[in-house]
N, C-alpha and C positions, 0 to 999 in steps of 0.2 A: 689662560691656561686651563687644561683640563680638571685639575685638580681643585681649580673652583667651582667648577659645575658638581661634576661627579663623586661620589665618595670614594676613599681608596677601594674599599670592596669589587665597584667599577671597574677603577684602575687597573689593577691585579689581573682580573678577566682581561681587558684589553691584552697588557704587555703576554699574559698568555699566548692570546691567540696573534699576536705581532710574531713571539717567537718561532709557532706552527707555519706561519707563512713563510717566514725568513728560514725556516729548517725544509722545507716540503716545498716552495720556490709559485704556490700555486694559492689561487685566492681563497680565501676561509668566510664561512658567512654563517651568523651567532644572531641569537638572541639571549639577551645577558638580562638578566632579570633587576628589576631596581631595589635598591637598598628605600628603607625607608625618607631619606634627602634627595634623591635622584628626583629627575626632572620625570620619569617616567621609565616603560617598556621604551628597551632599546633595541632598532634595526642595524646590525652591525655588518656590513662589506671590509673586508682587509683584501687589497689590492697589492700585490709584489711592481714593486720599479724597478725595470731594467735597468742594472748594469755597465756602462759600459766594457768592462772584460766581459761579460755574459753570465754575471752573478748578478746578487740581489742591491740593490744600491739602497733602500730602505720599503716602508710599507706607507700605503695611502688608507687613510681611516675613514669609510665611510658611516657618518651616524648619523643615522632618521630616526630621533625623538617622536614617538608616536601618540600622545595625550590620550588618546582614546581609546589606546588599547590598557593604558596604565588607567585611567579610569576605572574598565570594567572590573579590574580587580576591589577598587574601592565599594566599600559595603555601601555608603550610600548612593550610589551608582544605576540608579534604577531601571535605565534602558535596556533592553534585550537589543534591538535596532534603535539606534538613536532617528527621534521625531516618525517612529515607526511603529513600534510594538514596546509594551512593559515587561520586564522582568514580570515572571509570577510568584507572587508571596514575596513582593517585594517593600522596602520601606524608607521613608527618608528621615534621618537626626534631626535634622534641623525643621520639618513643617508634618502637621497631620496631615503625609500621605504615607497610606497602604496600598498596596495592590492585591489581588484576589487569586483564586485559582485558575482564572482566564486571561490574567495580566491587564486588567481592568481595576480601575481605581474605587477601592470599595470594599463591602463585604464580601466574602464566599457566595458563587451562584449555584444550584441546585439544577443539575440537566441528568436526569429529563425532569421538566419543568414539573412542581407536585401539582397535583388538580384543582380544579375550585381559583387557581393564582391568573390573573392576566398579569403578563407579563411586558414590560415597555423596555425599547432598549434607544437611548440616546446617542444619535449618532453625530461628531463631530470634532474639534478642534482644542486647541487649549480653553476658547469660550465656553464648550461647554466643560472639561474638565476641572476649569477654575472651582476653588473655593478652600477658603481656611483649613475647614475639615469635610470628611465625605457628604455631611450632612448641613454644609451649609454652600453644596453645589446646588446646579440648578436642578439635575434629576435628584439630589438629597430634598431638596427641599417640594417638589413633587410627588415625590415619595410620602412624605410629610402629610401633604395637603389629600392625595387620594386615600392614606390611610385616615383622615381625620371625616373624610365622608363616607368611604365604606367601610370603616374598618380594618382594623392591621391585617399583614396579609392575605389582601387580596389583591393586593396591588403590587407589583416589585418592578421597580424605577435601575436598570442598569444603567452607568455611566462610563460609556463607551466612548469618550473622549481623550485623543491623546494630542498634546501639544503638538503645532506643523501638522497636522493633516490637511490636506486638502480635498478637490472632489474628486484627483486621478484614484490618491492613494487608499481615501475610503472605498473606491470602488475596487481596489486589491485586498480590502479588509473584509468585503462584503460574506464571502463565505464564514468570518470569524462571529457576525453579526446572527447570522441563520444558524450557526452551530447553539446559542442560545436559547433560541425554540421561542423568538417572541411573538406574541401578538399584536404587536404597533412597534411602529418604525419613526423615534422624532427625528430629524436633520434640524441642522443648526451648523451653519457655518457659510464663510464668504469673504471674510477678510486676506485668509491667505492665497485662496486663487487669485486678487484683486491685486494684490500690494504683492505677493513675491511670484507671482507668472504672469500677470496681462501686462502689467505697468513698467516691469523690464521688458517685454516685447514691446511695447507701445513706445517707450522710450529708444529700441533699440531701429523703429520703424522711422525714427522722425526726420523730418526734409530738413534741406539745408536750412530756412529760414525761422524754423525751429530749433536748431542747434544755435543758429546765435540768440536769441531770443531767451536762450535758457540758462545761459550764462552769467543773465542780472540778477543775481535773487531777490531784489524788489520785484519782476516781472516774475518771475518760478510763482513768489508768495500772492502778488494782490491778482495775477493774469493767469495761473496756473491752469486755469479751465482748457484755455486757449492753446493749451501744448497740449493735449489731447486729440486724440482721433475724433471725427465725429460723432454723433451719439449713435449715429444706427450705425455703425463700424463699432462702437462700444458695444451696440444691445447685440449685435452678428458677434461680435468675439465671445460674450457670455455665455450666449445659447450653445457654438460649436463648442467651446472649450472648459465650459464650466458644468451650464445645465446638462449638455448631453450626457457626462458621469451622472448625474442625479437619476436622470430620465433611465439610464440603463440598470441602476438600483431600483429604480420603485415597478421596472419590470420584472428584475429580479426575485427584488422582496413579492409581487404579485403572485408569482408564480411558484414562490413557498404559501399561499395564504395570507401572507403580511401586509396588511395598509400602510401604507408610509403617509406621514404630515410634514411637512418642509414651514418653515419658519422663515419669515424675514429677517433679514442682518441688522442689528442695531448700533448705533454708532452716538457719541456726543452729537446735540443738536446744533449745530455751528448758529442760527438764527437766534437762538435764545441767551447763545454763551455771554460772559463776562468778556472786558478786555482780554482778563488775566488767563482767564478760561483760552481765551482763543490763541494766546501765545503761548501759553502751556501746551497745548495737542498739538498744532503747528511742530515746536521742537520736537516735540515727541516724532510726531508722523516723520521728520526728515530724520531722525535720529533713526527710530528703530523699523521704518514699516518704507516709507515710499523713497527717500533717499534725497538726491540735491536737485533733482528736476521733479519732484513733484510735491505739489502741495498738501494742507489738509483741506481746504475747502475743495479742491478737484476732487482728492477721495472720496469725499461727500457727494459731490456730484454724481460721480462712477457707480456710489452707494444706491444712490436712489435709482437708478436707470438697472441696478442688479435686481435689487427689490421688486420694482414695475414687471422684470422680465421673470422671477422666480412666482408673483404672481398669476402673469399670463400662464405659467405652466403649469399650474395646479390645476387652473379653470379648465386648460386643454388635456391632462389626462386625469381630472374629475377627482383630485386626493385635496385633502382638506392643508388650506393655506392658514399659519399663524399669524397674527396680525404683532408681531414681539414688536418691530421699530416702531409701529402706529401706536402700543400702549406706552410706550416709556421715553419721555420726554424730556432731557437735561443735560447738564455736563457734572461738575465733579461729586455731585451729591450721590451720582451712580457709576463715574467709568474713571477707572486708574491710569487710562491711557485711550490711543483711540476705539478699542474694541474688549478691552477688559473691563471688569465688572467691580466697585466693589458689592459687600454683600446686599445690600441694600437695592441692590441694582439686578444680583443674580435672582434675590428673591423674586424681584418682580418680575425677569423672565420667564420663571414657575410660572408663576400665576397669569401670566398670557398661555404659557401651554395648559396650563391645569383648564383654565374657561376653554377654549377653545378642544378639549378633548374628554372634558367632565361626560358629558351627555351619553358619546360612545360607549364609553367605558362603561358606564350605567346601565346600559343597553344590552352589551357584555354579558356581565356581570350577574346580571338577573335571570341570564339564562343558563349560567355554570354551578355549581353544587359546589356545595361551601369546601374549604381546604377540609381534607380530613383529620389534621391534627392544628393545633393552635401552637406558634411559634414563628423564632426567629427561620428564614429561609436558610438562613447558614446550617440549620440543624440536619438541612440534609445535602451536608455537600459532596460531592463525588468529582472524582480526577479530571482535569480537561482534558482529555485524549482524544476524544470522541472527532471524527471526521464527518463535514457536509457535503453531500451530493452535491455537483458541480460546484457552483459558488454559491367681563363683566355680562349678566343674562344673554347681551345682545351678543357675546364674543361666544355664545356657545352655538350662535347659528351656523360658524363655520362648520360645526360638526356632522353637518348632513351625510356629507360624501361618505367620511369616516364613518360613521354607523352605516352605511349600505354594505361600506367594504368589510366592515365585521360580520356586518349578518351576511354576508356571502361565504364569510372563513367557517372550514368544519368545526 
């Protein structure tokens, strides 16, 4: 019955507008707002039944419960686009997140950028958005490390990650990125193009002899490899449909001045894991990332052949590669799952971009005149409105490229 779902308040609108159609013989279409018990924002269709004399014989209720539209009314509701864009000046009850004046998770950013400041903007997915608090992410804790060798504010770490990004949609974000005014570009991200676009296509490719074959989930679990496409049909899927957005960023970002650095993906190391370790990720990977036909150890696979090919493309358009999966080695002591972090594990992602981008920045640095005033960067914050044109020692050797491409930027 209605009357359990709904509150009378509900109710009451409903038989309203049941009488409007049964009085005017013509369909009526509402949106009824919800009581604080209501399941949600409701889409209301009332339909008239013919008759047989050529009157009303009753009314058909159509109701589409819409969660996400009753969501957005919810204050802790942070999405503007869900897995798209943040609410700005937004916040959630329940964990330390803020969002900023650009719908970025963080403090207040200051545009136009003040002087003397290089500026980094983080670009990726919930990996890089993850952490406690803003400052125990991975551009927080970046942030951290370049203020502890240059000094505060000279450095300002945006964390431009939003959960579900992939490489299409960052390259639809890509103007919100340039609207910032950075002078370095990190990337960081791989999981989601992998596990929710290739691996349902790959899945959705496969031959007969592969459809029965995936049906044992002993075979999915210990043979998982083996329901995969080849590897150069893996490293060809990457390139066309993953890298090529990277590739069309780091021309983009060029072409404002910007260096971009691309990061390897890191993941548990399935080689070193526990048992426990390996049936914990396992569930996981079928639970929440690859599904009942693929494994974790294939994702690992797929991982490593992303990796090899995200390195080939630095080499080939000369932007500095992070070496993140080569420094960081384990399972639970650093990943809550297969590609989340705990802190322990975010810090150390810092710290493979911080070596591998110290030098640069140094480089920078040395040739910018100091901020003119000492302070927080929020202290000059101004409205997002503003529109862009079109759209360890040895780990600091990657930073060659990256210094050529800053001393090329005005």
């Amino acid at each position: 019955p209605m009357n359990t779902i709904f509150p009378e308040r509900i109710l009451d609108a409903f038989r309203e507008k049941v009488q409007e159609v049964l009085d005017t013989g013509v369909p009526v279409f509402a949106r009824i707002t919800h009581a604080a018990d209501a399941p949600g924002f409701v889409d209301d269709a009332f339909f008239p039944i013919p008759g047989s004399d050529g009157g009303i014989a009753g009314v058909v209720i159509v109701i589409n419960a819409n969660p996400s539209m009753a969501r957005a009314e919810d204050p802790d509701y942070i999405w503007e686009s869900e897995y798209f864009t943040y609410k700005k000046h937004a916040s959630l009850s329940d964990r330390d997140v803020h969002t900023n004046n650009f719908g970025w998770r963080g403090d207040d950013v200051a545009v136009p950028k003040p002087a003397g400041v290089f500026r980094i903007v983080c670009v990726g997915g919930s990996t890089t958005e993850e952490g406690a608090t803003s400052d125990t992410t991975y551009p927080g804790f970046l942030r951290q490390k370049l203020a502890a060798e240059f000094g505060e504010d000279r450095a300002d770490v945006i964390n431009c990650g939003i959960p579900g990004l992939n490489s299409v949609k960052e390259k639809m974000r890509l103007p919100d990125y340039l609207l910032l005014e950075p002078d370095l570009a990190v990337y960081y991200n791989g999981v989601n193009d992998i596990c929710h676009r290739l691996t349902p296509e790959w899945n959705g490719q496969a031959g007969l002899a592969r459809i029965i074959l995936r049906q044992s989930r002993f075979f999915v679990q210990h043979f998982g490899r083996w329901l995969l496409p080849p590897d150069d049909v893996i490293a060809a899927d990457i390139d066309q449909k993953v890298l090529a957005h990277i590739r069309f960023m780091q021309r983009r970002f060029a072409e404002h001045g910007v260096p971009m650095a691309v990061c390897s993906f890191v993941g548990p190391d399935w080689p070193s894991l526990s048992r426990e370790e390996r049936d914990y990720y396992s569930y996981y990977h079928q639970l929440e990332w690859g599904g009942r036909y693929s494994s974790f150890p294939a994702y690992c696979h797929v991982l490593n052949i992303f990796n090899e090919r995200v390195r080939v493309l630095c080499e080939e358009l000369g932007v500095t590669y992070i070496p993140v999966a080569e420094r960081i080695r384990g399972g639970a002591q650093y990943f809550s799952d297969i590609c989340h972090m705990r802190t322990l594990g975010i810090e150390q992602k810092a710290e493979a971009v911080f070596l591998a981008i110290r030098a640069a920045v140094a480089e920078k640095l040395a040739a910018m005149p100091p901020p003119s005033s000492v302070g927080r960067l929020a202290e000059h914050q101004v409205p997002a409105h503003e529109e862009v044109e079109g759209q360890s020692r040895e780990d600091a050797d990657h930073g060659g490229d990256l210094r050529d491409a800053l001393e090329r930027r005005p």
